[in-house]
DRENMAR-960377 format. One record per atom (N, C-alpha, C, O): residue number from 1; residue in one letter; x, y, z. Coordinates in steps of 0.001 Angstrom, whole numbers, plus 500000, padded with zeros to 6 digits. Each point is the difference from the previous one (the first is absolute). Layout:
REM DRENMAR-960377
vexti=NUM; ketor=A; px=X; py=Y; pz=Z
...
REM end
This chain:
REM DRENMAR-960377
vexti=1; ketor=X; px=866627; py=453889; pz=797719
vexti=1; ketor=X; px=499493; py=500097; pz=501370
vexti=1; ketor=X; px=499770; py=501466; pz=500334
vexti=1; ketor=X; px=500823; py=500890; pz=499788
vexti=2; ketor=X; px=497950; py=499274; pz=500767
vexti=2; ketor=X; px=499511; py=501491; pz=500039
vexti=2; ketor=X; px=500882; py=500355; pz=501262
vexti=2; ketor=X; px=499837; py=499417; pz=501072
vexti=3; ketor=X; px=501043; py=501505; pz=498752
vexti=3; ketor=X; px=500502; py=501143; pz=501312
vexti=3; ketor=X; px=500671; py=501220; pz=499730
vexti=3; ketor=X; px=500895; py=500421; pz=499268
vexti=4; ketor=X; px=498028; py=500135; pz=501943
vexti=4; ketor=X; px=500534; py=501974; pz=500111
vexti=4; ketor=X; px=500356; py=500320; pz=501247
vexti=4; ketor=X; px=499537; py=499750; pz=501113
vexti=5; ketor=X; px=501584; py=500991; pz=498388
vexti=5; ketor=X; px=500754; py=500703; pz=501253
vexti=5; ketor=X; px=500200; py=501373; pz=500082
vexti=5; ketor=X; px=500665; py=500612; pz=499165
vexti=6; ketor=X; px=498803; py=499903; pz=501787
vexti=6; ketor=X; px=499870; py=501423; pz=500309
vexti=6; ketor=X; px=500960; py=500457; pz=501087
vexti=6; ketor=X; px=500376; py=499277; pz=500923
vexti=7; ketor=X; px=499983; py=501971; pz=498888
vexti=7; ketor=X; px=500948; py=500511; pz=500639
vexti=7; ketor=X; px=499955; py=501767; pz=500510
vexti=7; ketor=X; px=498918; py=500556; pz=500192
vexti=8; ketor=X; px=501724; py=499794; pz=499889
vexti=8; ketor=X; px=499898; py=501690; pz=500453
vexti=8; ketor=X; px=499255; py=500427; pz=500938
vexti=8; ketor=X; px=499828; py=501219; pz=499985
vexti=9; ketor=X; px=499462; py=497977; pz=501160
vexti=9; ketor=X; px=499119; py=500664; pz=500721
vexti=9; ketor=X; px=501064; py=500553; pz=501153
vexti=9; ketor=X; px=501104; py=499460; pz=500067
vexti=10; ketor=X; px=498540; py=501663; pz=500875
vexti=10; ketor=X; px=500716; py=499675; pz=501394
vexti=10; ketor=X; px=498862; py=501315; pz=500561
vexti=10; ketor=X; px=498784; py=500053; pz=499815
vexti=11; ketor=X; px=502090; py=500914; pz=500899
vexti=11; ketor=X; px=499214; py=501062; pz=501079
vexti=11; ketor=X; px=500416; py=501686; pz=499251
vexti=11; ketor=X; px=501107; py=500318; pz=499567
vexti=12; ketor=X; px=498331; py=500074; pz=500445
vexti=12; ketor=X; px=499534; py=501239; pz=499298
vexti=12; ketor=X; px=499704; py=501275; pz=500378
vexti=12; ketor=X; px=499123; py=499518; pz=500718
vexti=13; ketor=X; px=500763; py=501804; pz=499506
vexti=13; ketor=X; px=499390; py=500938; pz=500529
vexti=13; ketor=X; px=499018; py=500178; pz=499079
vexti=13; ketor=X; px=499939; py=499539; pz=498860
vexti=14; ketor=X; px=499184; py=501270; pz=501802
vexti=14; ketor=X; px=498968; py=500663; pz=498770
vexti=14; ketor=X; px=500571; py=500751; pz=499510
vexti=14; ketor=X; px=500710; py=500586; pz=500817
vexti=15; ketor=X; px=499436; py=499908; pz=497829
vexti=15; ketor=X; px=500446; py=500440; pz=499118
vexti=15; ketor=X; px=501312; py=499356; pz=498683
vexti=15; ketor=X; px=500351; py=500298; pz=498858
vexti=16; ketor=X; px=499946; py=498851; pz=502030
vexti=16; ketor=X; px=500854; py=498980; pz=499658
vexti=16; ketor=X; px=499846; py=499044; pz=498826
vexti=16; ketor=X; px=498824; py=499641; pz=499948
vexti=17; ketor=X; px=501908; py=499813; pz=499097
vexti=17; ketor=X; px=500282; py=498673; pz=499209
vexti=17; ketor=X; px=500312; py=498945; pz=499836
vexti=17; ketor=X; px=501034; py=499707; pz=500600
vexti=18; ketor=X; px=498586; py=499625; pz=498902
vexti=18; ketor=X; px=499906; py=498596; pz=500071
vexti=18; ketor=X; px=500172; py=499549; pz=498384
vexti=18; ketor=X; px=499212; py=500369; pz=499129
vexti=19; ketor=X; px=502045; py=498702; pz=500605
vexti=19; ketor=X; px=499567; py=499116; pz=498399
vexti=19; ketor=X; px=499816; py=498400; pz=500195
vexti=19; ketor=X; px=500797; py=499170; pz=500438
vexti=20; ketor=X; px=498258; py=500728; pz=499221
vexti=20; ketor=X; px=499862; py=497971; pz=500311
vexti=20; ketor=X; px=500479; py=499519; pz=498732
vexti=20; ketor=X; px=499829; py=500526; pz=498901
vexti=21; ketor=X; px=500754; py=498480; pz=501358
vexti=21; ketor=X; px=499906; py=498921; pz=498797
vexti=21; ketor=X; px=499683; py=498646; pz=500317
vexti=21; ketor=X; px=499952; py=499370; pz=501057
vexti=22; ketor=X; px=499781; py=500264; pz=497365
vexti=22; ketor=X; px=499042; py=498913; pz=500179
vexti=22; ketor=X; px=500500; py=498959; pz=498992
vexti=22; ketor=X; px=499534; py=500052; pz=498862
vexti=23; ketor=X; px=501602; py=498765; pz=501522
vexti=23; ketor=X; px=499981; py=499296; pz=498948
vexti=23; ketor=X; px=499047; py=498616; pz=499528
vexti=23; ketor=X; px=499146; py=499748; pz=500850
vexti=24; ketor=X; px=500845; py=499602; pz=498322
vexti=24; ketor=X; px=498824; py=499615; pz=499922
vexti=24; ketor=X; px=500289; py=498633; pz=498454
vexti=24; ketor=X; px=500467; py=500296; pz=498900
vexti=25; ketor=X; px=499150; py=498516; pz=501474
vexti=25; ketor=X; px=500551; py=498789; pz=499347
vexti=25; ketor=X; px=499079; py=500501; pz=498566
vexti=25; ketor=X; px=499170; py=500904; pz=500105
vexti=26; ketor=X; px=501115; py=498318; pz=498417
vexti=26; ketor=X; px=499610; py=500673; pz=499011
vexti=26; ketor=X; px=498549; py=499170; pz=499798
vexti=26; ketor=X; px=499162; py=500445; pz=499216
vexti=27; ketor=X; px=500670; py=498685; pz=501318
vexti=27; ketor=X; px=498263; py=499610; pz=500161
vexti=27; ketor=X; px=499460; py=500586; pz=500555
vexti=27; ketor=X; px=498829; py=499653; pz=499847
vexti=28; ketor=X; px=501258; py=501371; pz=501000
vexti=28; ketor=X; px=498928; py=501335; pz=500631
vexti=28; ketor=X; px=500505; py=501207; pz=499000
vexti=28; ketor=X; px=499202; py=500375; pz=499141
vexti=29; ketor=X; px=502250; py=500321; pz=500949
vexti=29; ketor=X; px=500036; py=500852; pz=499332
vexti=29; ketor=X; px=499616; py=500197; pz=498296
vexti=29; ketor=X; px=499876; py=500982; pz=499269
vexti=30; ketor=X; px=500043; py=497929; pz=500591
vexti=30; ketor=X; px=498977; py=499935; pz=498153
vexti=30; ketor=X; px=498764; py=500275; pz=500155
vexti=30; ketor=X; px=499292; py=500362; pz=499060
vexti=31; ketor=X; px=500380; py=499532; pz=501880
vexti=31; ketor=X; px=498478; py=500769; pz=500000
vexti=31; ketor=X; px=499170; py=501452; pz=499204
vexti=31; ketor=X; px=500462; py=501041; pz=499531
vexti=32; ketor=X; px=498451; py=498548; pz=500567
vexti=32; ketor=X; px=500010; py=501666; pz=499349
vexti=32; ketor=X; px=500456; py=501295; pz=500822
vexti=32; ketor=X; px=500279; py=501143; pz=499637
vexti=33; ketor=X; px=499694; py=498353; pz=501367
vexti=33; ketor=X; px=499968; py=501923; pz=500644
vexti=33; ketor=X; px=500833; py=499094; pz=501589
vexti=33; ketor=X; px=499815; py=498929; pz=500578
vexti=34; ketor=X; px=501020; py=502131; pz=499575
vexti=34; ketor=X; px=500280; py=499623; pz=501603
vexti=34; ketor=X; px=499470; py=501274; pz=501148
vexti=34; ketor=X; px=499900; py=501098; pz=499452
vexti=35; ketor=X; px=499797; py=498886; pz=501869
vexti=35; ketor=X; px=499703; py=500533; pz=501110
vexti=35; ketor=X; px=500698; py=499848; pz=500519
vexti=35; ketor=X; px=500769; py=499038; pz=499970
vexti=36; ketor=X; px=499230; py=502429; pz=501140
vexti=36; ketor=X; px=500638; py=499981; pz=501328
vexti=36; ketor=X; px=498339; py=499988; pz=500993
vexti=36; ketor=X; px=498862; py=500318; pz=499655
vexti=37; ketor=X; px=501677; py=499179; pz=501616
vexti=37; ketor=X; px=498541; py=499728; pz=500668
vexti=37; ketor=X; px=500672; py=500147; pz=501473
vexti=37; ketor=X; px=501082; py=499438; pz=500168
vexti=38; ketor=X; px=498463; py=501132; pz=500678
vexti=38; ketor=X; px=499985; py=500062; pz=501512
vexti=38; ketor=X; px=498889; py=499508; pz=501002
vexti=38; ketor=X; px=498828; py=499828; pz=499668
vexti=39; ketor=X; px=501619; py=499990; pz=501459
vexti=39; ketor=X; px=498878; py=499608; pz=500584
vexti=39; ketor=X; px=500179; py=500623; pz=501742
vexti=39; ketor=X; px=500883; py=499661; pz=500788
vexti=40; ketor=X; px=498278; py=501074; pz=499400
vexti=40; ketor=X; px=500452; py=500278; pz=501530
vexti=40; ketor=X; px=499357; py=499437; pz=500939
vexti=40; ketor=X; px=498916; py=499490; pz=499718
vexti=41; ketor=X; px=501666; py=500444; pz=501881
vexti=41; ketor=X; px=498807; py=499402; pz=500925
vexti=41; ketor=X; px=498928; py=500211; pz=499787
vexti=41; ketor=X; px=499596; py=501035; pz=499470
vexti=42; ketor=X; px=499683; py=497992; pz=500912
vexti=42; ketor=X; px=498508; py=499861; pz=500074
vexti=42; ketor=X; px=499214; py=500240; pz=498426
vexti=42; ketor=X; px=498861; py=499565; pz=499833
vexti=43; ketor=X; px=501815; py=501106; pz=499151
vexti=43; ketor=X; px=499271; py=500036; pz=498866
vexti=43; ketor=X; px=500666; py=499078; pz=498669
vexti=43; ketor=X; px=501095; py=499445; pz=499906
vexti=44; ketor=X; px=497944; py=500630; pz=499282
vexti=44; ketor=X; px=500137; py=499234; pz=498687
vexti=44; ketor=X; px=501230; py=500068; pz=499605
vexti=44; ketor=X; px=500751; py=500860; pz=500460
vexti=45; ketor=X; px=499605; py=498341; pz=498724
vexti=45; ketor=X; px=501397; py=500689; pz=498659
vexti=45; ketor=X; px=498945; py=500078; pz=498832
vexti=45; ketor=X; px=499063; py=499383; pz=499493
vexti=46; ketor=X; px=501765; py=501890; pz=500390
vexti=46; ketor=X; px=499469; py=500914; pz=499061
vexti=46; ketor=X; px=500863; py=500130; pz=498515
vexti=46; ketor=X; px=500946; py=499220; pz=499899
vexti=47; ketor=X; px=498791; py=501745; pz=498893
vexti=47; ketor=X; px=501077; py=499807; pz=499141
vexti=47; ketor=X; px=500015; py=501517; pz=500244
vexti=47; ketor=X; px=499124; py=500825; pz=500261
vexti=48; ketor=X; px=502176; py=499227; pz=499558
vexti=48; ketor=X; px=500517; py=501436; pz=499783
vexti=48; ketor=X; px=500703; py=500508; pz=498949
vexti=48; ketor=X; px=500345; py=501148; pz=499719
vexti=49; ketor=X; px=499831; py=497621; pz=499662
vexti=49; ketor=X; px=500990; py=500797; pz=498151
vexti=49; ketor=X; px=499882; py=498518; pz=499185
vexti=49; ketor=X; px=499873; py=498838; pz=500386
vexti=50; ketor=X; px=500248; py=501872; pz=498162
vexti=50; ketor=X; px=499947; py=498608; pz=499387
vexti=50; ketor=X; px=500695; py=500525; pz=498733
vexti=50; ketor=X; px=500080; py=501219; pz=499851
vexti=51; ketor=X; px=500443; py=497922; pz=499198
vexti=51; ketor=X; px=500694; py=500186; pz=499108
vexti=51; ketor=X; px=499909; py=499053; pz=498839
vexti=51; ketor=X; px=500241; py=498832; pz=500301
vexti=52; ketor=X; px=499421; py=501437; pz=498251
vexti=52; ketor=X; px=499959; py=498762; pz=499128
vexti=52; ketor=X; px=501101; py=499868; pz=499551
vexti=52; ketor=X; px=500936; py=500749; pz=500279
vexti=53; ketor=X; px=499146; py=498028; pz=498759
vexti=53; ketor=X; px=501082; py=499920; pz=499653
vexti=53; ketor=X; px=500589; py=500889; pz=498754
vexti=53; ketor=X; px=501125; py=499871; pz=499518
vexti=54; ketor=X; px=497628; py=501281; pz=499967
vexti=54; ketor=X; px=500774; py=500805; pz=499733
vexti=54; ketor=X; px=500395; py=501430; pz=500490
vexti=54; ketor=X; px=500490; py=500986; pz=499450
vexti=55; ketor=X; px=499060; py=498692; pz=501910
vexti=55; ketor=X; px=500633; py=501309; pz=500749
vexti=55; ketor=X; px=498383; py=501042; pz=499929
vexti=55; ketor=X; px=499971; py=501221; pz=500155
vexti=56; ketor=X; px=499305; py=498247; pz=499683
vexti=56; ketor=X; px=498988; py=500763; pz=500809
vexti=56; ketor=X; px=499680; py=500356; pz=501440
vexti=56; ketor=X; px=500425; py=498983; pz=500547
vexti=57; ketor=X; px=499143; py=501727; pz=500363
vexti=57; ketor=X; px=499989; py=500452; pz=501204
vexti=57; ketor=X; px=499117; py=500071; pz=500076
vexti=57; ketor=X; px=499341; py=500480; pz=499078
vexti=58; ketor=X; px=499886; py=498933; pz=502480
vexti=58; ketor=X; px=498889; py=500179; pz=500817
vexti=58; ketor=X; px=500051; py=500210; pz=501305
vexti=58; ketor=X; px=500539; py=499135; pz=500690
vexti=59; ketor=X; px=498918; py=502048; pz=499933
vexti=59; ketor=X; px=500181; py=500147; pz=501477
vexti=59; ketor=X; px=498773; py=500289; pz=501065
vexti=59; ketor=X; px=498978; py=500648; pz=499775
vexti=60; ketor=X; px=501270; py=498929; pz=501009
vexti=60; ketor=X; px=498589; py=500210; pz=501351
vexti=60; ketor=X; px=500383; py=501399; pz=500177
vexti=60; ketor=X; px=501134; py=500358; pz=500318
vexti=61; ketor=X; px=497742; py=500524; pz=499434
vexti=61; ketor=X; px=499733; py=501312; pz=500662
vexti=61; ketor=X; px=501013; py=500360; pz=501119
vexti=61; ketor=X; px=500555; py=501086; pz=500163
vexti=62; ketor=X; px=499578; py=497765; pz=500587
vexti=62; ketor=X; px=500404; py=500797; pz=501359
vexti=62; ketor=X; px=501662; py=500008; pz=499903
vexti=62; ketor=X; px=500852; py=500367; pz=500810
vexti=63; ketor=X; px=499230; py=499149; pz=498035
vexti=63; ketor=X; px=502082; py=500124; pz=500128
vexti=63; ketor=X; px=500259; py=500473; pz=498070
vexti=63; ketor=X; px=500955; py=499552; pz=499367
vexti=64; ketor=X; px=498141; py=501253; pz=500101
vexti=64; ketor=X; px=500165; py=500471; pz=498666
vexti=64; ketor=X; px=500287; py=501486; pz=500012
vexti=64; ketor=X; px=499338; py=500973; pz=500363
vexti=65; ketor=X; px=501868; py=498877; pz=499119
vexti=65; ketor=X; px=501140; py=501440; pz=500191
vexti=65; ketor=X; px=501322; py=499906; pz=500989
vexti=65; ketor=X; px=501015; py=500693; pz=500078
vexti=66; ketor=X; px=498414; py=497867; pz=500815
vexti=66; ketor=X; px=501843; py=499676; pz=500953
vexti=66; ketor=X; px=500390; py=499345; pz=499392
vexti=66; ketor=X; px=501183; py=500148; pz=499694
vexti=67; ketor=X; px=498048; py=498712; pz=499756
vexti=67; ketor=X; px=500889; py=498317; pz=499863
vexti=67; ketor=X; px=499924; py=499878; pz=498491
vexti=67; ketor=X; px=499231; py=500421; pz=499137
vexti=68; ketor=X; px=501755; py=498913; pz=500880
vexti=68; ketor=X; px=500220; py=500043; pz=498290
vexti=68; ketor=X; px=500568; py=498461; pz=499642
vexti=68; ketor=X; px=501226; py=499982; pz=500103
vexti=69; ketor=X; px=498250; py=498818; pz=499532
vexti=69; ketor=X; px=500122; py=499010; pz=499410
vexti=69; ketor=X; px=500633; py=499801; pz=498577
vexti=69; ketor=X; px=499415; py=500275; pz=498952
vexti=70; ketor=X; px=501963; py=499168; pz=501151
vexti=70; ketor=X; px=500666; py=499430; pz=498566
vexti=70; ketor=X; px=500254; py=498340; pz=500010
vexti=70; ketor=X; px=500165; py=499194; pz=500915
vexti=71; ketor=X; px=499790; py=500697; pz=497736
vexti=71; ketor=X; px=500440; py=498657; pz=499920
vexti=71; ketor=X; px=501368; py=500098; pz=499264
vexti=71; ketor=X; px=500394; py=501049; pz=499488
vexti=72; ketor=X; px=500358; py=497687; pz=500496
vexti=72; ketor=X; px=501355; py=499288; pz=498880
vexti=72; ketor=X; px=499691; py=498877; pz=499659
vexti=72; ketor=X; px=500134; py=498983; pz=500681
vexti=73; ketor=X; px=499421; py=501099; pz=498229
vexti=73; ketor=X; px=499936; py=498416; pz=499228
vexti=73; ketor=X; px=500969; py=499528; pz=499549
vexti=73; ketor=X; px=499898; py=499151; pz=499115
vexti=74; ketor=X; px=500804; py=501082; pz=501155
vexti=74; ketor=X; px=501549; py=499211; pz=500119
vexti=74; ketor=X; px=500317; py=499431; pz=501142
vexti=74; ketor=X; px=500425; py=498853; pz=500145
vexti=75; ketor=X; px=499444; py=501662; pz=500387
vexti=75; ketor=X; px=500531; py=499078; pz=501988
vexti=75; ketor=X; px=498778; py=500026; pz=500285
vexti=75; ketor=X; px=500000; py=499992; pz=501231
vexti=76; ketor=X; px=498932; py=500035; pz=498417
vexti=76; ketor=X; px=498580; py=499279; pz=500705
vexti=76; ketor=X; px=500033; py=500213; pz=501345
vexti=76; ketor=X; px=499889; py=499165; pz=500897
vexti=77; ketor=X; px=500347; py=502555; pz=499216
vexti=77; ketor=X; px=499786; py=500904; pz=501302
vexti=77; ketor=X; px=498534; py=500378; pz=499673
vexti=77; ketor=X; px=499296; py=499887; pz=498997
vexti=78; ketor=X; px=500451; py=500824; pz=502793
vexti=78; ketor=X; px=499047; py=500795; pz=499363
vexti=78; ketor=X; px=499892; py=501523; pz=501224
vexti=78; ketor=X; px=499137; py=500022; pz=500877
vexti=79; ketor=X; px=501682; py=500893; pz=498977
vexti=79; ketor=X; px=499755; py=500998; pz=500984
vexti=79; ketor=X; px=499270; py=501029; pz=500797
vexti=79; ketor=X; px=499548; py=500688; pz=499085
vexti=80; ketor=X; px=500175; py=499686; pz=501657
vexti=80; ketor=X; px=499504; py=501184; pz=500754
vexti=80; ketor=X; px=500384; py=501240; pz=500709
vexti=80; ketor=X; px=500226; py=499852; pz=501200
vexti=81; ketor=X; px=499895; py=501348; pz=498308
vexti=81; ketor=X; px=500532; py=501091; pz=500192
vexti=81; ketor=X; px=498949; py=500835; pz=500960
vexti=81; ketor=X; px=499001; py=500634; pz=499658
vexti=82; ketor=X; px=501364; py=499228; pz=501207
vexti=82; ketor=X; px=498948; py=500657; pz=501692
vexti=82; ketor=X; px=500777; py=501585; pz=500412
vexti=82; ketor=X; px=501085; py=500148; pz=500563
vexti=83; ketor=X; px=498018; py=500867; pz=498981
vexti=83; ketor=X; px=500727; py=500784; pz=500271
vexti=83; ketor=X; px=498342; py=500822; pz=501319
vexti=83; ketor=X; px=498834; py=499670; pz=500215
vexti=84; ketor=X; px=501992; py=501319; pz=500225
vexti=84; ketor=X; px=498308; py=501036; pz=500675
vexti=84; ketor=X; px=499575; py=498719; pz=501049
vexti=84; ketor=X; px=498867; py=499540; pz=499856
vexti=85; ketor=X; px=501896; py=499953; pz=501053
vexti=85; ketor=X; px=499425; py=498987; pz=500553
vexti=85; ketor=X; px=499428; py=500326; pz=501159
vexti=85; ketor=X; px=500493; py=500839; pz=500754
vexti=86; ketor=X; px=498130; py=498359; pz=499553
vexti=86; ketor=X; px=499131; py=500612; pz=501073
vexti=86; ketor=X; px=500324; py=498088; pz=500898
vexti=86; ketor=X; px=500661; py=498971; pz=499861
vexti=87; ketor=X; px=498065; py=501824; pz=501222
vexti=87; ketor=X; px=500376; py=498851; pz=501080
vexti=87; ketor=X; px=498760; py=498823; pz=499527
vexti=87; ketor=X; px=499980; py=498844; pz=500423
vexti=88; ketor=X; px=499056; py=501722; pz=498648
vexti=88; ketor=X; px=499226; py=499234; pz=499800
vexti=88; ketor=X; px=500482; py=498934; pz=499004
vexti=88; ketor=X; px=499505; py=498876; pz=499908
vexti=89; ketor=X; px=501455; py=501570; pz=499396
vexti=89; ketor=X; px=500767; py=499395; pz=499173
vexti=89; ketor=X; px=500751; py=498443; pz=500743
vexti=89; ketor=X; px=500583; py=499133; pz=499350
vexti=90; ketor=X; px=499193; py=500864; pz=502093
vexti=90; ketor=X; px=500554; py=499162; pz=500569
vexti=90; ketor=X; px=499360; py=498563; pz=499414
vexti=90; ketor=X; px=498830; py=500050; pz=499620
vexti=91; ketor=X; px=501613; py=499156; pz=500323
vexti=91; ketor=X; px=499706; py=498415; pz=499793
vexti=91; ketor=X; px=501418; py=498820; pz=499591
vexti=91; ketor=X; px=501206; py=500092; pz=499770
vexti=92; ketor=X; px=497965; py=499051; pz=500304
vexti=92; ketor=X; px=500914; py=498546; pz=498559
vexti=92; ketor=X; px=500051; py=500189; pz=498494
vexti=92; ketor=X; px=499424; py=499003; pz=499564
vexti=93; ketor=X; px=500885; py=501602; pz=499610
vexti=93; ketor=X; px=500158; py=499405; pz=499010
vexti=93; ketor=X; px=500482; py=499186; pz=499166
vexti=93; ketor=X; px=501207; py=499758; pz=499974
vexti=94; ketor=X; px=497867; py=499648; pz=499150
vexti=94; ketor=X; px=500494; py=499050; pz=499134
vexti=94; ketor=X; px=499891; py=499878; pz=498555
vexti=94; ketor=X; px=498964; py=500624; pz=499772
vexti=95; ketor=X; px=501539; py=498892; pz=498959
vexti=95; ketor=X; px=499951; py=500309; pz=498742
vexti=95; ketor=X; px=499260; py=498542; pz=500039
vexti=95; ketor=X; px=500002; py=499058; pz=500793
vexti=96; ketor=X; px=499383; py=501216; pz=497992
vexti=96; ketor=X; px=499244; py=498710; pz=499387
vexti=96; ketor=X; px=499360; py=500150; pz=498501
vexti=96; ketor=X; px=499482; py=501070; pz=499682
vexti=97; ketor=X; px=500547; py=498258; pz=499761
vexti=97; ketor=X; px=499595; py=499825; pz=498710
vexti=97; ketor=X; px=498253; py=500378; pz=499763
vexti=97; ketor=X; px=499516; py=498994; pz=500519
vexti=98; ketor=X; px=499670; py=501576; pz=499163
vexti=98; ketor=X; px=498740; py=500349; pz=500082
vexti=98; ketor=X; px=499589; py=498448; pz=499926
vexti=98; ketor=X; px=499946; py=499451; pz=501101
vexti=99; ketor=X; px=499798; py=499867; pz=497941
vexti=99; ketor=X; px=499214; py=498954; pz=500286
vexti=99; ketor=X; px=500429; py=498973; pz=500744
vexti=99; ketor=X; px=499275; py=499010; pz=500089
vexti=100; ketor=X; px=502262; py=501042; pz=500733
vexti=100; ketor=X; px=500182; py=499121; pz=500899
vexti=100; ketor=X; px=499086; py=500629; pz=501569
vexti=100; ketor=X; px=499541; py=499266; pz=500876
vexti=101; ketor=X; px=500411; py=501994; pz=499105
vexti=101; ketor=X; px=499509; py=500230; pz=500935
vexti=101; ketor=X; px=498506; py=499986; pz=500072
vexti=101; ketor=X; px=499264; py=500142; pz=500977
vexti=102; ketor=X; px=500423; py=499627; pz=497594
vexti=102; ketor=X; px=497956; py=500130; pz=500217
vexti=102; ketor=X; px=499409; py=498126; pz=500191
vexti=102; ketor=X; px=498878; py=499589; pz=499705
vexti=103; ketor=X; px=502386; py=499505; pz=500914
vexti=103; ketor=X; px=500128; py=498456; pz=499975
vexti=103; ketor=X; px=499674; py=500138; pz=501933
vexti=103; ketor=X; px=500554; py=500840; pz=500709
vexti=104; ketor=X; px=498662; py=498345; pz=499683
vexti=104; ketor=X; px=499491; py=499384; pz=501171
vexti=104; ketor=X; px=501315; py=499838; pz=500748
vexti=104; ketor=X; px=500769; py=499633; pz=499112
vexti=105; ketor=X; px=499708; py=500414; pz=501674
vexti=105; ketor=X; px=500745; py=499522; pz=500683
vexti=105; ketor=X; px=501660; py=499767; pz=499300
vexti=105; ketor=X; px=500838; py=499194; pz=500404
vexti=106; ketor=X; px=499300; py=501753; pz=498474
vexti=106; ketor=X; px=500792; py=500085; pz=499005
vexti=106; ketor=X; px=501661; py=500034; pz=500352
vexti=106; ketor=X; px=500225; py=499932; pz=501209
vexti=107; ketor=X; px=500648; py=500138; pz=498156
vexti=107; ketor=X; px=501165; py=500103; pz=500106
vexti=107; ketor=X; px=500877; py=501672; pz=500536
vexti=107; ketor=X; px=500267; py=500948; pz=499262
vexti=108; ketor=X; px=499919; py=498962; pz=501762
vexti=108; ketor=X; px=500675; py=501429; pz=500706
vexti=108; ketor=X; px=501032; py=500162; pz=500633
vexti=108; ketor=X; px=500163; py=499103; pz=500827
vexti=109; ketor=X; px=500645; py=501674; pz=499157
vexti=109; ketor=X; px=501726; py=499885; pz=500228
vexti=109; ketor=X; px=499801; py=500528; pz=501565
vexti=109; ketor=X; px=498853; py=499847; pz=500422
vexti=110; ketor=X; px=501901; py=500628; pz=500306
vexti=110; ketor=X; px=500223; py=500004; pz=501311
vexti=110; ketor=X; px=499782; py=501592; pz=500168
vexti=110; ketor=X; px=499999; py=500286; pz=501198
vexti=111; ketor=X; px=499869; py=500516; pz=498205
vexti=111; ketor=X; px=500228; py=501746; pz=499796
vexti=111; ketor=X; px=501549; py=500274; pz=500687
vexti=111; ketor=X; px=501059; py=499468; pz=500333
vexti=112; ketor=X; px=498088; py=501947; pz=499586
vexti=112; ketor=X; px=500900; py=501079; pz=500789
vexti=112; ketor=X; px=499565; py=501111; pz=501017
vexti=112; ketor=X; px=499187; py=500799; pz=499536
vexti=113; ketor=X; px=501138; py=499372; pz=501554
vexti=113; ketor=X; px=499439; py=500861; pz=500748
vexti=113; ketor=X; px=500391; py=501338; pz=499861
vexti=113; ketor=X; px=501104; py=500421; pz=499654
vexti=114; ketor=X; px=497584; py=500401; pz=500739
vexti=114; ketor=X; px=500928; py=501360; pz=499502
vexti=114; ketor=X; px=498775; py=500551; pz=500979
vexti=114; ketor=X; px=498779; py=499925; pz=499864
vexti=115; ketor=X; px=502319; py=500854; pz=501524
vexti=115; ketor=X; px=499075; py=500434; pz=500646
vexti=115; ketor=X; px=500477; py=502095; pz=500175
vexti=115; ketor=X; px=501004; py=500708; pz=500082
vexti=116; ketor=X; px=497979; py=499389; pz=499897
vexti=116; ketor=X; px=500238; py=501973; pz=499855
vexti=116; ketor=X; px=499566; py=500838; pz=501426
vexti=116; ketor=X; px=498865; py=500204; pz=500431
vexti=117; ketor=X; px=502345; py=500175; pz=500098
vexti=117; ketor=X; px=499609; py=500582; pz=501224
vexti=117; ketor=X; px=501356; py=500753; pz=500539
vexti=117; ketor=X; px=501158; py=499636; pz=499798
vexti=118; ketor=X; px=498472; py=501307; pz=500811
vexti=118; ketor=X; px=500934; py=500618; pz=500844
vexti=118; ketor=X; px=500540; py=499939; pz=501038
vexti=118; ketor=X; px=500819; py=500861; pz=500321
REM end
């Protein structure tokens, strides 16, 4: 049964850190690659990090050099290291498996909020 649970969000200053984790049932985390993905008012969710399963790294421009994505293939985690945090940085995030998330109306855990402000 597909389920992910995310954790670590809360309130932040700018400049501030943040680590999410993301656990995640082993029918999503076998995937090839896992994501972290946010979504703020009024706009899309977006991807912001991704990771294969052998530890390759991919990042959106706008958070490459803060955030730093690991996985454990052993506990079928999957983390996020938020460091340099801005307010734009504000949203939901959520982890998801790349091709669970490129699915219609697909399978998505509840996130985590992580809002950045003074």
């Amino acid at each position: 049964q597909a389920q992910l649970v995310e954790s670590g969000g809360g309130l932040v200053q700018p400049g501030g850190s943040l680590r999410l984790s993301c656990a995640a049932s082993g029918s999503i985390f076998n995937d090839y690659a896992m994501g972290w993905y946010r979504q703020a008012p009024g706009k899309q969710r977006e991807l912001v990090a991704s990771i294969t399963r052998g530890s390759s790294t991919n990042y959106a421009d706008s958070v490459k050099g803060r955030f730093t994505i690991s996985r454990d293939n052993v506990k079928n985690t999957v983390n996020l290291q938020m460091n340099s945090l801005k307010p734009e940085d504000t949203a939901v995030y959520y982890c998801n498996s790349l091709s669970m998330a490129a699915i219609k109306d697909g399978y998505w855990g509840q996130g985590t909020q992580v809002t950045v402000s003074s």
